[in-house]
C-alpha positions in Angstrom: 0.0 0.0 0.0 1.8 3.3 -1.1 1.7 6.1 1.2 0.3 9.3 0.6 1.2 12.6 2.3 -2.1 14.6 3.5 -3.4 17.1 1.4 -4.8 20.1 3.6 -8.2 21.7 1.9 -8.0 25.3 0.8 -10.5 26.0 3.9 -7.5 24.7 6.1 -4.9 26.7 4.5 -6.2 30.2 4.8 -5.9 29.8 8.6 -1.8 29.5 8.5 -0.2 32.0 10.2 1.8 34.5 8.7 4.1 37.5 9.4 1.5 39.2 11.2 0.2 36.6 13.0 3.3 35.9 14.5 4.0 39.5 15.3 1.1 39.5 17.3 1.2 36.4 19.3 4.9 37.5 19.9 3.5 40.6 21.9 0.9 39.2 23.5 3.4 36.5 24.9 5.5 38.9 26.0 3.1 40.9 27.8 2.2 37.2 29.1 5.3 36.4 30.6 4.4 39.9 32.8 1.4 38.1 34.6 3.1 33.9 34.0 5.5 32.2 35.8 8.6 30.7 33.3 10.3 28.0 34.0 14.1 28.4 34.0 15.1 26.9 30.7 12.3 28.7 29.1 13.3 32.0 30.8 17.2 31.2 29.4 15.6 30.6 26.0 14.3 34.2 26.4 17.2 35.9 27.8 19.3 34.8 24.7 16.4 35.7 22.3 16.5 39.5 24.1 20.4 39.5 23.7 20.6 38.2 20.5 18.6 40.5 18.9 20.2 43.9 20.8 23.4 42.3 18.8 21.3 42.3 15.3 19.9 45.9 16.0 23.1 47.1 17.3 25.0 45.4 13.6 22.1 47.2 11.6 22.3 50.4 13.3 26.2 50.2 12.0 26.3 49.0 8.6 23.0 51.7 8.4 23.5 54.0 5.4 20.2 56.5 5.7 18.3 56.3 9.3 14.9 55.8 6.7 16.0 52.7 5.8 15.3 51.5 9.5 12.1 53.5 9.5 10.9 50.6 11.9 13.5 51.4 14.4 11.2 53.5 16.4 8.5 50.1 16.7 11.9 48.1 17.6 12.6 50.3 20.9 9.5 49.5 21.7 8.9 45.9 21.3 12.9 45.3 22.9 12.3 47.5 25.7 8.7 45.8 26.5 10.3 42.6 26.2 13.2 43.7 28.8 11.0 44.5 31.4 8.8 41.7 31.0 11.8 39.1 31.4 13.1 41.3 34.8 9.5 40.6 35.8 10.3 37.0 35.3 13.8 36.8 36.8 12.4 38.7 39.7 9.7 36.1 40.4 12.1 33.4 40.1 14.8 35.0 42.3 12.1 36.3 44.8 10.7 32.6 45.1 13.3 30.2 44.6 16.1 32.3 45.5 17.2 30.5 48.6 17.5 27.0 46.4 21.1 28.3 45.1 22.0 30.1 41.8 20.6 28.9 39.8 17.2 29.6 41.0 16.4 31.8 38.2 18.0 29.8 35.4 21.6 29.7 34.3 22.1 32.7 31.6 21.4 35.0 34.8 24.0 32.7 36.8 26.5 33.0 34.4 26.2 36.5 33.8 26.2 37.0 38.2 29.3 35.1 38.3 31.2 36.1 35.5 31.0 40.0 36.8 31.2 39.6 40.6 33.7 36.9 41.3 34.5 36.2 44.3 33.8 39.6 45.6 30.6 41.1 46.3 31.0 44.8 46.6 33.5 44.9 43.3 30.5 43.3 41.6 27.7 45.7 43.0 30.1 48.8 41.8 30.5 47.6 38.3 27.1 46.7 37.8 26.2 50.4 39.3 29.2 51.6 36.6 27.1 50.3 34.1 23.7 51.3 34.4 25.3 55.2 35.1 26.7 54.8 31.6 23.7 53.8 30.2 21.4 55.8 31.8 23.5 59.5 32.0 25.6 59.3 28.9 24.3 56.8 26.1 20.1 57.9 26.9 20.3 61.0 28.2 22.4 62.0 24.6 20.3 60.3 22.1 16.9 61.3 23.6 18.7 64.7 23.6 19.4 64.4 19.8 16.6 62.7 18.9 14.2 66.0 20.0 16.5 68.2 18.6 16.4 66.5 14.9 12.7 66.0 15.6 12.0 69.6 16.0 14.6 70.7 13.0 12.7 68.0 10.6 9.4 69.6 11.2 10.4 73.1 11.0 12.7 72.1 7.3 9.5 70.3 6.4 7.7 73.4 4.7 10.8 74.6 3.2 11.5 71.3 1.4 8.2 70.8 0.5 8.6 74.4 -1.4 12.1 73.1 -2.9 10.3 70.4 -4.5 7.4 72.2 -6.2 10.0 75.0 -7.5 12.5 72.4 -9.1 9.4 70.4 -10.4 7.7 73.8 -11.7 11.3 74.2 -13.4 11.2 71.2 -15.2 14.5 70.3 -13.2 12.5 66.9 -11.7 9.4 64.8 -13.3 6.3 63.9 -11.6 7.5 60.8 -10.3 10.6 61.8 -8.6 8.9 64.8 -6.9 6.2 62.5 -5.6 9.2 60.2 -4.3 10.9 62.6 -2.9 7.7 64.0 -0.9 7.1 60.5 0.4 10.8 60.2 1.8 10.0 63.6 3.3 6.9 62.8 5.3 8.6 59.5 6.3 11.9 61.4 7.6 9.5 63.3 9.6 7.3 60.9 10.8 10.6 59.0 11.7 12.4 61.8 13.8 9.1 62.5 15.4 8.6 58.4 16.6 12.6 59.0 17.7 11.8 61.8 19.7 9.2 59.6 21.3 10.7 56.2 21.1 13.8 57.5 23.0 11.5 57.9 26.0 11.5 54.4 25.8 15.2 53.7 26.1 15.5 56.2 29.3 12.5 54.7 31.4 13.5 51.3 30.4 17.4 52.0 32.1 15.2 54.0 35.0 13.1 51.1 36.0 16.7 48.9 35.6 17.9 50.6 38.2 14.6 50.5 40.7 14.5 46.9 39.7 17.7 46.8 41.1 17.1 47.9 44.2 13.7 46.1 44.9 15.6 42.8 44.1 18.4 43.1 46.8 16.4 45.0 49.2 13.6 42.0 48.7 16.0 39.5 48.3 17.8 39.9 51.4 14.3 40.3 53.5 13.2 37.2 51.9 16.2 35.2 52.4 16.5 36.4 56.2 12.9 36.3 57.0 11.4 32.9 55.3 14.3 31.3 54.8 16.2 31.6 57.8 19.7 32.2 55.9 22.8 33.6 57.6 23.6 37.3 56.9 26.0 36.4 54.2 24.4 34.2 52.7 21.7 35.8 51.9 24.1 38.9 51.0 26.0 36.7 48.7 22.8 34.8 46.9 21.1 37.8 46.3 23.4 40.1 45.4 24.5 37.7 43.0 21.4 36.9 41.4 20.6 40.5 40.9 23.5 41.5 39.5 23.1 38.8 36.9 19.6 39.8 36.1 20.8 43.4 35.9 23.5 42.2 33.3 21.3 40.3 31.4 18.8 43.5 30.9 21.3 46.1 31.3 23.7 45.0 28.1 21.0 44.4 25.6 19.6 47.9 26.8 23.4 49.1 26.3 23.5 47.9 23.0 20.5 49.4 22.2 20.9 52.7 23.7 23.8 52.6 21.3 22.2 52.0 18.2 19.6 54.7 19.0 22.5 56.9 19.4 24.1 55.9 16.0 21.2 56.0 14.2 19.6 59.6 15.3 23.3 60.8 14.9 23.5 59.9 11.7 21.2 62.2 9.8 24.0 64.2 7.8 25.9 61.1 7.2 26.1 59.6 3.5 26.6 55.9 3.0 27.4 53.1 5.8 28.9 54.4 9.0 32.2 52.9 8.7 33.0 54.4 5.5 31.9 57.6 6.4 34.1 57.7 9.5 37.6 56.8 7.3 36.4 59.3 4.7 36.4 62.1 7.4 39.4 60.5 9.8 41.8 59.3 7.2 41.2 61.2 4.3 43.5 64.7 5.4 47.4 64.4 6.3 47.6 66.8 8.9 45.6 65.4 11.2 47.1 61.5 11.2 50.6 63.5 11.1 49.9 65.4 14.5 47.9 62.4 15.5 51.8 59.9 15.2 54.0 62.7 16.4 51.9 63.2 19.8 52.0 59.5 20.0 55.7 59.8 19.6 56.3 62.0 22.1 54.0 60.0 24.9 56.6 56.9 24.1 59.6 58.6 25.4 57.6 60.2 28.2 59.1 58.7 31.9 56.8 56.2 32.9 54.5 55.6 30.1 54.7 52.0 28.1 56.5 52.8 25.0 54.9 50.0 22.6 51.8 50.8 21.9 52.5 54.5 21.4 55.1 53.5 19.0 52.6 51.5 17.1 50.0 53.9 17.4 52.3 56.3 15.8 53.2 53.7 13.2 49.8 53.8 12.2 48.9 57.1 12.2 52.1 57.9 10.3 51.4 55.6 7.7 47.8 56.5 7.2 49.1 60.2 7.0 51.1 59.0 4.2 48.7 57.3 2.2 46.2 60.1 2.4 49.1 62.6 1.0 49.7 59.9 -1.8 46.2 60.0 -2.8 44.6 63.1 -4.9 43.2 65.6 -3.4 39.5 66.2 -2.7 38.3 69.9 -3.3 36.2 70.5 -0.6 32.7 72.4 -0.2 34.9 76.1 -0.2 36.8 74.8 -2.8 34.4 74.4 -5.0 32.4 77.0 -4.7 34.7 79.6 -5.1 36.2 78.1 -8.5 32.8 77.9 -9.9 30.9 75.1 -11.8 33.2 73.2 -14.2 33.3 73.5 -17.5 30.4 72.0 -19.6 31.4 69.2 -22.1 30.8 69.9 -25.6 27.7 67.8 -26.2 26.2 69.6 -23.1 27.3 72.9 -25.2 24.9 72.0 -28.1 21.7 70.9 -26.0 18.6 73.6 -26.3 16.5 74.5 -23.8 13.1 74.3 -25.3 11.5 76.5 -23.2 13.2 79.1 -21.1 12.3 82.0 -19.5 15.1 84.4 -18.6 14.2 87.1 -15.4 15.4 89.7 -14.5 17.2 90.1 -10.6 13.6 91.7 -9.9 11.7 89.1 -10.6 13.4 86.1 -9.2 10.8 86.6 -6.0 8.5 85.3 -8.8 10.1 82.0 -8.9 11.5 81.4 -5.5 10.9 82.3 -2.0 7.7 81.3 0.2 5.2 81.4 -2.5 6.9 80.7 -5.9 3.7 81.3 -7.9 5.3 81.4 -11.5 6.8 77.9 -10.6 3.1 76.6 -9.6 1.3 77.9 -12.6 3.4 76.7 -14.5 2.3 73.0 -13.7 -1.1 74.2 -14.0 -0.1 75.3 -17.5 1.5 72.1 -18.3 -1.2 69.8 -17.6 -3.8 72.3 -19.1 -1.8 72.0 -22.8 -2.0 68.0 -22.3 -5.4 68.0 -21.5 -6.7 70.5 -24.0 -4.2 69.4 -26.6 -3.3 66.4 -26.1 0.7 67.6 -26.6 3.2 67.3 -23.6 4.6 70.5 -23.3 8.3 70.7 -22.6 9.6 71.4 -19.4 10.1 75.0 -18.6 13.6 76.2 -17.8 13.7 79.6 -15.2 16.9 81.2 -15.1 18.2 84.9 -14.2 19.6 87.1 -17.1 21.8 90.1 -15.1 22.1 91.8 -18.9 17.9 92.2 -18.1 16.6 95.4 -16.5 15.6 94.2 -13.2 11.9 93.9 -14.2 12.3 92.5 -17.1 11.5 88.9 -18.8 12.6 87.1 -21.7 10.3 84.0 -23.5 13.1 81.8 -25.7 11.5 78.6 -27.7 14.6 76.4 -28.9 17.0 79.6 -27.5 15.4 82.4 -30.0 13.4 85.1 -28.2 9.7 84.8 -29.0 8.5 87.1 -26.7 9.4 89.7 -24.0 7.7 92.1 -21.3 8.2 94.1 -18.1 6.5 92.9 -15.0 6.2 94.9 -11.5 6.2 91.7 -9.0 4.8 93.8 -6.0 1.6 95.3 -8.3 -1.3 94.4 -9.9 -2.2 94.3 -13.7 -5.7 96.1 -14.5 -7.3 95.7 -17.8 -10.7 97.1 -19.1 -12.3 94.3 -21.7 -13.5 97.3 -23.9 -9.8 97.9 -24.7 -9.9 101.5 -22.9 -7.2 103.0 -20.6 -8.2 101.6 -17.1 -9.0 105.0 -15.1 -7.4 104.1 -12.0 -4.2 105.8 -10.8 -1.5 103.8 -11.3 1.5 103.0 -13.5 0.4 103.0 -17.6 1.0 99.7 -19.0 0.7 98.0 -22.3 -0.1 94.4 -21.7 2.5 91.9 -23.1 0.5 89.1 -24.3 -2.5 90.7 -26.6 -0.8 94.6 -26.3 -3.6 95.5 -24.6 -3.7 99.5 -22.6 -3.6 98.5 -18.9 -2.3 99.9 -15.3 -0.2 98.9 -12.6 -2.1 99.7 -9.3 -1.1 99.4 -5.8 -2.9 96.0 -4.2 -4.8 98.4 -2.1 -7.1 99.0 -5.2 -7.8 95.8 -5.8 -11.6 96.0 -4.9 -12.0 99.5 -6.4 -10.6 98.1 -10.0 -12.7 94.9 -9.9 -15.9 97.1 -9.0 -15.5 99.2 -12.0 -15.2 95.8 -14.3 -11.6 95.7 -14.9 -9.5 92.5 -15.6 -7.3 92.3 -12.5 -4.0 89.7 -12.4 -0.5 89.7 -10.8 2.9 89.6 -12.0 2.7 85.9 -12.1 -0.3 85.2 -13.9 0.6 87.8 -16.9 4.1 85.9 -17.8 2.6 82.9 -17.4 -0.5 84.2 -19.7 2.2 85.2 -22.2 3.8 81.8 -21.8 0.4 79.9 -22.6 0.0 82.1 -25.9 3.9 81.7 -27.2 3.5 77.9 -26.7 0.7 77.2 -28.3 1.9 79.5 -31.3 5.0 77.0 -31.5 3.6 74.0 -30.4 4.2 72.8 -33.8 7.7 73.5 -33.7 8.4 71.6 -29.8 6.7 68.2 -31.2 9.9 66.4 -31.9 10.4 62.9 -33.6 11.0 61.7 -30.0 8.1 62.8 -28.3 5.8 61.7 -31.1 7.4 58.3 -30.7 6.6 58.6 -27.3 2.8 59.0 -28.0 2.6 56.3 -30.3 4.1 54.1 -27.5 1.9 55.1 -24.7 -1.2 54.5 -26.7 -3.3 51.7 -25.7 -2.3 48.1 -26.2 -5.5 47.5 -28.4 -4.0 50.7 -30.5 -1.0 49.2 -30.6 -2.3 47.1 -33.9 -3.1 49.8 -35.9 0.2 51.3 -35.2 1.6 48.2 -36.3 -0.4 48.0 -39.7 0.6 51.7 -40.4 4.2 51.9 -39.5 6.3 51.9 -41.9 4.3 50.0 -44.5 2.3 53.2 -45.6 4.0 56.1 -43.4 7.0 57.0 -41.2 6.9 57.8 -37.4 8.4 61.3 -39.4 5.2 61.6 -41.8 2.9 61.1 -38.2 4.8 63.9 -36.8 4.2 66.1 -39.8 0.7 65.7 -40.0 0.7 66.2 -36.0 2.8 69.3 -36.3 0.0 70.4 -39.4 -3.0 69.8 -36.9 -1.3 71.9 -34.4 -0.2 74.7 -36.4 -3.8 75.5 -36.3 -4.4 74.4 -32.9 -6.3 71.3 -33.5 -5.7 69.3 -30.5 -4.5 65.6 -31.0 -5.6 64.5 -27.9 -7.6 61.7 -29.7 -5.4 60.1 -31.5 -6.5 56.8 -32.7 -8.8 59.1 -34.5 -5.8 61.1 -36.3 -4.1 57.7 -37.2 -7.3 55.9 -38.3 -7.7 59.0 -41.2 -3.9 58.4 -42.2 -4.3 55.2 -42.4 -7.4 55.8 -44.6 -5.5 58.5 -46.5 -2.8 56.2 -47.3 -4.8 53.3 -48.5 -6.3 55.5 -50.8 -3.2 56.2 -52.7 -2.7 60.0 -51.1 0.7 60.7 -49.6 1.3 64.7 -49.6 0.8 65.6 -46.2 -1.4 68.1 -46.9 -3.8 65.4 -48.8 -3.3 63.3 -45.4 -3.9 66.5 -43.4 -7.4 67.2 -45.1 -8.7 63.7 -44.6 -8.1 63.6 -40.6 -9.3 66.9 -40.6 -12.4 65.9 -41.7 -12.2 62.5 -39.1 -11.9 65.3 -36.7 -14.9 66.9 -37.8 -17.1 66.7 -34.5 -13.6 67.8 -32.6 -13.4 70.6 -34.7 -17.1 71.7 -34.3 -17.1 71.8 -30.7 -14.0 73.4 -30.3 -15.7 76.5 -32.3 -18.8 76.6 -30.8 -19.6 79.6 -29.3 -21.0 80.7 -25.9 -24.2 81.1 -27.8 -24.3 77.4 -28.8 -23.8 77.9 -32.7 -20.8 78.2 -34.8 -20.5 81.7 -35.9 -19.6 81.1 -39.7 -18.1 83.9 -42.5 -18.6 82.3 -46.0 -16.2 82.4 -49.2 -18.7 83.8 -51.1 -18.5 81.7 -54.9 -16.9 84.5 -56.5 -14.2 84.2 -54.3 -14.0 80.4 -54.4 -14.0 81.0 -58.1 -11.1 83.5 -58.0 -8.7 81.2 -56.0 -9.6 78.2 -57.6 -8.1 79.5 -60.6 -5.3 80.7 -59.5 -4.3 78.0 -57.5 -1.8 75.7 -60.0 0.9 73.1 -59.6 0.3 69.3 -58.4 -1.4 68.6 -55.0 1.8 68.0 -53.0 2.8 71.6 -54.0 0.1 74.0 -54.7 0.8 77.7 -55.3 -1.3 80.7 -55.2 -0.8 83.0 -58.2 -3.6 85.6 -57.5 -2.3 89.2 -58.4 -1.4 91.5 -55.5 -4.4 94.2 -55.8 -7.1 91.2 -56.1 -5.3 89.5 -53.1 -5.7 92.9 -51.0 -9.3 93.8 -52.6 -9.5 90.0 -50.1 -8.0 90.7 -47.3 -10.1 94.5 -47.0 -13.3 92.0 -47.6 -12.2 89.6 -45.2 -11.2 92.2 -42.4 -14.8 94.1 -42.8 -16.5 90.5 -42.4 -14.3 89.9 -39.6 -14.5 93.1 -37.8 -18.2 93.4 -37.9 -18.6 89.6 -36.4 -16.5 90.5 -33.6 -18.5 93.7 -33.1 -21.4 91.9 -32.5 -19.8 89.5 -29.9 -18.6 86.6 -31.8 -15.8 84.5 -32.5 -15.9 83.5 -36.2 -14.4 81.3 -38.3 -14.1 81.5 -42.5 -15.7 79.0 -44.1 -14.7 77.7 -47.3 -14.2 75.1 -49.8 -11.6 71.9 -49.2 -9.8 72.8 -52.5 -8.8 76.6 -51.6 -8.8 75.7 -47.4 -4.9 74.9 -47.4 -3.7 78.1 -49.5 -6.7 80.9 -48.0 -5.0 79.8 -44.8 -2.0 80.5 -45.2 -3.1 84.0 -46.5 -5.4 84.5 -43.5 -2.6 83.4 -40.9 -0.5 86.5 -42.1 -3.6 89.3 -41.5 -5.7 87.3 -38.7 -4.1 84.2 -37.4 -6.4 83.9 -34.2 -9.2 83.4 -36.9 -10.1 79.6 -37.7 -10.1 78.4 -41.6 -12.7 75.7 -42.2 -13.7 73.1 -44.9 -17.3 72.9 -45.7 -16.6 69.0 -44.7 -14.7 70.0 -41.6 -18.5 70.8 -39.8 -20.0 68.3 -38.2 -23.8 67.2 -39.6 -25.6 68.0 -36.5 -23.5 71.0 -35.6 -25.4 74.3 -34.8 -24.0 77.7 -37.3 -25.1 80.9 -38.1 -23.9 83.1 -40.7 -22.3 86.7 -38.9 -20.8 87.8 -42.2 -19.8 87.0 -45.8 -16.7 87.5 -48.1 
């Protein structure tokens, strides 16, 4: 008959304990073995398990090389410290009640330990013991508690100030999303550590306090006991007792040691980079002067009357040879050093990369960026994520640096290092604007708005209320750069798509996308061709946020034989169609339309020649300006009447009549007849 091994139902399984099963019957035996009598080989068992782990903590606390990656340091204080005073509890019961039956009455790690310290003399015993617990308790305790509060109190007094240095180097483009939100989590646990330090350290003091009254209790209740119920000579109950307590002191007093010092080492190790052992022969051994001094002191003690001359000799040996090795070695600049020679030369590659977005400020306006509220910085974000969700286009990140050669309140726009815009900016004012176009009539500072060149005033803040009352437009220094910022990008969004970051947006598709990528690259179009027709779309500010949509009309494009991209362009266009509509509704829930009237179509239909990858316009200059007064009129008058229209026109003429109406009026939209959507609300507001 073969034998089977017993297979356990999955009913059975779930009920196997884990980690934190065993965490938690760990700490309820412990607080247990405060209310149970232990046996003595269980109670040894015990003991070694408490010193044992004091070792690992005090090993860990070494080879440490950031106090956060101990963050559960503060829980182990705890848990070690409970679990010290529960086995004194036990020791004490055992040497209370069975003291009298010899020494090993409360098992033999607490004999060992009694006899290894006190000999064959009582009193020497008692005074080490006491040497002990005084070390423990007034240097090793009393320091790290003390360091602990102090780091506890810097952390949460740094923490606003860090939290600020984050947001400004991610507003800068100088970290991503991801590391910022790293680098706030490592914050809130450094400060969450330091805090549970501060209060964990309480710990380690009251645990060598109540060492030291346990002490006492045990030899004063030792000694009654063994005199009183047991009928034992002075002496002997001296001896006994004595004994037994100082063993149980030991065994609680040198894992507390141990663990005193590895609070010490890790709440004094907040400035330290790496493990502490290299950090300490990086800052010992690495200057010559020091180690020098250090072996001719050690020189001098050897010949001194009276003093042993070999180990100063080999001290000095070693200090003379480490002095000699750190000369050998190259020297480290230090922090002076380096500042005062200035950042090193860039390499040539780092010479030729472009900042794609830069603002330069002047010395006046760097309050803008920095300081307690670093508003540019924060708006900025907003900015960015407001292009990727309108657009669907990641804006590049935005470099702030000062320009001295700027008047102090002035600012500097650069896309790929050429200056696309500039203004002047009073960072302590505010920015009123009438939406009639007037001159604000508020006393203040004449302005011309940067963005739109708009007549405007800088008033005190005090008139805040008074300007906003009268109907004005009212922004800070902030809020117009960044304004001007918003309007410069999207006028070169074309331009910042790269070849790499529309290779990025094909890869972060979808995976179910991921076919049709595959079926239309490069078997009917580059990645290159895609980011032509993306840069087309965005010239005119057609957001490729949906782009399966763009990529199912080039792939329809290209199956039907067309490859100019302006052929491709006109075909996704008109996927886009709904898109398009709703981006030019109105407020008024129509599409305010100008016409081509067919006289016009007419006129640059026959004048447009060449094939369709390279159309060219050939009307004569006084017919094309007899258009543009038309156009201007139709334009001026829809506007009057509070709309914001669009020319509508045929698919043919679309491409070239916008290129002509990007020169007089580029805010104004240039639609295909096809382009509108079916169900799509327009009214007519002028004609052509």
């Amino acid at each position: 008959m073969a034998f089977r091994l017993p297979v356990f139902s999955p009913s059975i399984t779930r009920f196997a304990p884990g980690a934190d099963i065993v965490l938690a019957m760990g700490v309820v035996a412990i607080v247990a073995v405060l209310i149970v009598p232990l046996p003595g080989p269980m109670l040894d068992f015990a003991l070694s398990i408490s010193i044992t782990m004091s070792v690992l903590i005090l090993m860990v606390a070494i080879f440490l090389r950031r106090p956060l990656d101990l963050s559960s340091f503060p829980t182990l204080l705890l848990l070690t410290t409970l679990l010290r005073l529960s086995l004194n509890v036990a020791t004490t019961r055992l040497i209370l009640a069975h003291g009298s039956e010899g020494k090993y009455a409360a098992g033999r790690v607490v004999a060992a330990f009694g006899s290894f310290l006190m000999g064959s003399d009582v009193v020497i015993g008692v005074i080490l013991f006491a040497i002990l617990l005084i070390i423990n308790f007034v240097v090793i305790t009393k320091g790290s508690g003390r360091i602990a509060e102090v780091a506890a109190r810097f952390s949460l007094d740094a923490m606003p100030g860090k939290q600020m240095a984050i947001d400004a180097e991610l507003g800068s483009g100088a970290i991503n999303e991801a590391t910022a939100r790293v680098r706030r989590k490592d914050l809130e646990e450094e400060t969450a550590f330091y805090g549970a330090m501060d209060g964990a350290a309480k710990f380690v003091r009251g645990d060598a306090i109540a060492g030291v009254i346990i002490t006492a209790i045990n030899i004063i209740g030792g000694f009654a006991t063994g005199l009183l119920r047991h009928h034992m000579s002075f002496g002997d109950a001296i001896s006994t007792y004595t004994t037994l307590t100082v063993g149980d002191g030991l065994v609680s007093q040198i894992p507390a040691l141990l663990v005193s010092i590895a609070a010490g080492i890790v709440v004094t190790k907040g400035g330290l980079e790496g493990g502490t052992d290299a950090a300490l022969m990086e800052q010992l051994g690495s200057r010559p002067k020091p180690l020098a001094m250090a072996a001719g002191g050690a020189v001098l003690l050897a010949f001194m009357p009276g003093l042993p001359a070999v180990p100063f000799l080999m001290l000095a040996g070693l200090a003379g040879g480490g002095a000699w090795l750190a000369h050998t070695r190259p020297p480290k600049p230090d922090g002076d050093a380096v500042m005062d020679t200035g950042p090193s030369e860039p390499t040539i590659s780092q010479s030729l990369r472009l900042d794609l977005v830069r603002i330069e400020l002047g010395f006046g306006l760097l309050s803008l960026a920095s300081g307690d509220q670093p508003r540019l910085t924060e708006q900025i974000k907003g900015l960015r994520r407001a292009v990727a969700s309108d657009m669907g286009f990641v804006m590049p990140a935005v470099r702030i640096q000062d320009n001295l050669q700027l008047a102090a309140d002035d600012y500097v726009i650069r896309i790929k290092e050429i200056e696309a815009g500039r203004g002047s900016l009073r960072p302590t004012m505010l920015l009123v604007m009438d939406p009639s176009g007037k001159q604000p009539d508020l006393a203040g500072e004449p302005a011309i708005e940067p963005t739109f060149g708009l007549p405007a005033v800088w008033v005190a803040p005090e008139l805040r209320d008074e300007a906003v009352f009268a109907g004005c437009t009212v922004v800070d220094a902030a809020s117009v750069l960044t304004t001007h910022l918003t309007e410069l990008v999207k006028q070169n969004m074309a331009e910042l798509l790269s070849y790499a970051e529309t290779q990025k947006l094909l890869e972060d598709l979808p995976q179910e996308q991921q076919k049709l990528i595959g079926d239309l690259v490069p078997a009917l179009i580059a990645t290159g061709g895609i980011q032509r027709v993306l840069q087309a779309l965005l010239c005119e500010r057609v957001s490729i946020r949906d782009l399966p949509t763009i990529l199912e009309g080039i792939q329809e494009a290209c199956t039907g034989g067309q490859r100019g991209t302006a052929a491709i362009v006109a075909m996704v266009r008109v996927r886009l169609a709904r898109q398009i509509s709703e981006a030019h509704r109105g407020s008024r829930g129509y599409i305010p339309i100008i016409p081509l009237s067919g006289e016009w179509e007419h006129e640059f239909a026959t004048t447009i020649i060449g094939p369709a990858e390279d159309r060219q316009l050939t009307m004569v200059p006084s017919k094309l300006n007899e258009f543009m007064q038309a156009f201007r009129g139709a334009v001026d008058g829809a506007i009057a009447g509070g709309d914001s229209p669009v020319l509508l026109t045929s698919a043919v003429n679309r491409a070239q009549i916008r290129m002509i109406v990007e020169r007089v009026r580029p805010e104004i939209p240039v639609l295909a007849q096809v382009e509108i959507a079916p169900r799509a609300r327009i009214r007519t507001v002028g004609s052509v």
